[in-house]
C-alpha positions as CSV (number, residue, x, y, z in Angstrom):
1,X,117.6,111.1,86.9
2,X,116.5,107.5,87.4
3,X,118.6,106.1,89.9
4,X,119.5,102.4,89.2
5,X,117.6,101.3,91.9
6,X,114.2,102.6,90.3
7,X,115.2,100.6,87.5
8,X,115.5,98.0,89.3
9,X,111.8,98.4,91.2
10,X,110.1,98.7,87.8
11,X,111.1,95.3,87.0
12,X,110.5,94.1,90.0
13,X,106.9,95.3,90.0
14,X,106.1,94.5,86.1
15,X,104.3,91.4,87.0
16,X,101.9,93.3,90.1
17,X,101.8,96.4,87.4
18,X,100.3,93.8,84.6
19,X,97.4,93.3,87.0
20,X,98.4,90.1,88.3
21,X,95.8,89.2,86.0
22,X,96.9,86.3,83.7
23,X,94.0,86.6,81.3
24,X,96.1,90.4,80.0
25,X,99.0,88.3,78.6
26,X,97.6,85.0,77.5
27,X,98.8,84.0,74.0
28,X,101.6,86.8,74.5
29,X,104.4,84.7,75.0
30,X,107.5,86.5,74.4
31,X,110.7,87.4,75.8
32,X,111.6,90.9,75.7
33,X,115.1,92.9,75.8
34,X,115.5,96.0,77.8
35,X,119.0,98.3,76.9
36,X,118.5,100.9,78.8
37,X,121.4,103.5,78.3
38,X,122.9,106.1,80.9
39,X,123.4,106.1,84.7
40,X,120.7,103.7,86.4
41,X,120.7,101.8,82.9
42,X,121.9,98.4,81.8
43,X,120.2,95.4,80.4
44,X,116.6,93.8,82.1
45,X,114.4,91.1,80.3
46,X,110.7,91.0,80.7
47,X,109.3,87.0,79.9
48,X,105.8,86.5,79.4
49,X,103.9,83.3,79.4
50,X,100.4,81.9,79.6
51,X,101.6,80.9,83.2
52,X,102.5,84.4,84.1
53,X,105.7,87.3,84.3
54,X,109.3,87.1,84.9
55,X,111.9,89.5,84.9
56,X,115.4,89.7,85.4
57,X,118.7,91.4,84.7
58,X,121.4,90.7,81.7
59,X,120.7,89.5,78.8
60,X,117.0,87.9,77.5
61,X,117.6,84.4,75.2
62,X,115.9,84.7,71.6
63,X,113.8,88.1,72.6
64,X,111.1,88.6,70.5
65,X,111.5,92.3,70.9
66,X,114.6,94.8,72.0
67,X,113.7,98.3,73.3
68,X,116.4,100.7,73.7
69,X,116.0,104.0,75.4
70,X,117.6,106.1,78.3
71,X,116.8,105.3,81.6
72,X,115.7,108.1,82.4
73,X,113.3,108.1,79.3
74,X,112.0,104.5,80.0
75,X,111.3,105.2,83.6
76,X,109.2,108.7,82.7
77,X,106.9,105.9,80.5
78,X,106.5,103.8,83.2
79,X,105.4,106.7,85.3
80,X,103.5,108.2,82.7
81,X,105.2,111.5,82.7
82,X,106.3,110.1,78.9
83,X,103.8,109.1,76.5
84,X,105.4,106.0,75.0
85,X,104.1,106.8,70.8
86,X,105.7,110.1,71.1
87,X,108.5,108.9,72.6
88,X,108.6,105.9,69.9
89,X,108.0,109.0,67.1
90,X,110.7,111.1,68.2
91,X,113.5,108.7,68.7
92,X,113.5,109.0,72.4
93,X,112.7,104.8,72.4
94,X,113.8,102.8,69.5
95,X,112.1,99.0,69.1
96,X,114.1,96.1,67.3
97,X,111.9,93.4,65.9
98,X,108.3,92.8,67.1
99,X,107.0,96.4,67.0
100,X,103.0,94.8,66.9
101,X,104.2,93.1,70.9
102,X,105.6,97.0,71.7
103,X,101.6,97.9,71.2
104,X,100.6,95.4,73.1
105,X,103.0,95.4,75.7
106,X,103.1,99.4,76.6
107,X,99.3,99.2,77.9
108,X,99.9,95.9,80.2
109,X,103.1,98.0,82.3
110,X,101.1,101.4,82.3
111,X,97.8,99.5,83.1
């Protein structure tokens, strides 16, 4: 069971995760809505700019993207223990809006 304070180290880390590598999310530029459900869950945002990667918790203005998913689930992608398409195929992940930035995006966090 993800405990909330894994949660909240995955967040933390996104930006060191992404490579710290600026060139991986230029032209990205997007704000993106986590809702993760169950204990250790709750709401994260994920901002990407040209000028690099915020995160935070609550609620993400005008996200271009929503992911829902346990916590549980969402912290198995990040470890890789979850392969995010199967996951995305069998309902264990569920993406509102941008589902082209969800390709994009699930390679930068695992990378």
């Amino acid at each position: 069971m993800a405990a909330r304070e894994q949660i909240v180290d995955i967040f933390n880390g996104m930006s060191s995760r992404m490579g710290g590598d600026l060139s991986k999310v230029a032209g990205i530029n997007a704000a993106i809505q986590f809702d993760l459900a169950g204990d250790g869950g709750g709401q994260h945002w994920l901002k990407i700019a040209d000028d690099g990667v915020t995160t935070g918790e609550g609620t993400a203005e005008n996200p271009r993207m929503t992911l829902r998913a346990s916590a549980d689930d969402f912290a198995g992608m990040i470890a890789g223990t979850l392969n995010p398409m199967q996951a995305f195929m069998t309902g264990k992940i569920k993406i509102q809006g941008d589902t082209g930035l969800a390709l994009k995006l699930m390679p930068l966090i695992n990378g």
